[in-house]
N, C-alpha and C positions, 0 to 999 in steps of 0.2 A: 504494500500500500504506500511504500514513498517513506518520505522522511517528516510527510505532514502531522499534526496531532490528530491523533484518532481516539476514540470515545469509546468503552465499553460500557453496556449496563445490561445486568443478567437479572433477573426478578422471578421470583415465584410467585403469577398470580390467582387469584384466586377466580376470576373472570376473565373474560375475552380483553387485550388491551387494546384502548379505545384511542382515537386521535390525539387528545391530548399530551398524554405521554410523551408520545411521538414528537408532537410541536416544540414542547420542550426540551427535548434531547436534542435538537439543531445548538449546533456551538462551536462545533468540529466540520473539518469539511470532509471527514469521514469518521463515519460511526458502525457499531456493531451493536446491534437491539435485541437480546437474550431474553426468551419470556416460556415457561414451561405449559402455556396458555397457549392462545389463537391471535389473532389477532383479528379484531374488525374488520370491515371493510372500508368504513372512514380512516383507520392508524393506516391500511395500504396506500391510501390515496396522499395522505398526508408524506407519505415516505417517498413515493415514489413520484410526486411534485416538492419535492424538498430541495430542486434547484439552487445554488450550486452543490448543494451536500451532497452526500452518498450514504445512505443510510441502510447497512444491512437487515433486513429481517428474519431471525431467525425461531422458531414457535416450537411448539414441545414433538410435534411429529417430526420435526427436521433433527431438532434436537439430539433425539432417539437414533434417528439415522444412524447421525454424526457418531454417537459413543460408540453404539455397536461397530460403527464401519470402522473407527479408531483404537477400539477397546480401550474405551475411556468409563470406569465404574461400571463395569460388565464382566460378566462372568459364563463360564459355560456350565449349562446347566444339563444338557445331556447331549450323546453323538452317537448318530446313527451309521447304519454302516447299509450303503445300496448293493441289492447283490444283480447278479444279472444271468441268465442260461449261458452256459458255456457247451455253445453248438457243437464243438469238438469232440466233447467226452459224448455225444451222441451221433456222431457219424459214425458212417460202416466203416470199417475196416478191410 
């Protein structure tokens, strides 16, 4: 992202986060918006008219994404194993 100042703020909300928020976290000309929540459809607009800013969005299903694809506070919880017919051991001979 450059050598600009950029903004982190990570929240666990308890509802969907709403435009507000959003408006207020311009400050930076790049930011990163962490919420375990959704987000409105007003906070989207709000973000994504935030000219010159850059303001990333990121909500509790990306979030999830994110950990498992990093194994960031994730854990394996079982592994399975695929089998498959092995047409050889039934060919003629």
């Amino acid at each position: 992202m450059g050598l600009d100042a950029m903004y982190l703020q990570a929240k666990r909300w308890g509802g969907s986060v709403r435009g507000g928020p959003i408006r207020d976290f311009k400050g930076a000309e790049k930011g990163v918006f962490i919420t375990t929540s959704s987000f409105t459809p007003a906070a989207m607009a709000v973000a994504r008219n935030s000219r010159p800013y850059r303001i990333v969005r990121i909500d509790g299903v990306r979030l999830a994404d994110l950990m498992i694809q990093h194994d960031i506070g994730v854990s394996v919880a079982a592994t399975y194993e695929l089998k498959r017919i092995d047409a050889d051991f039934f060919a003629d001979e």
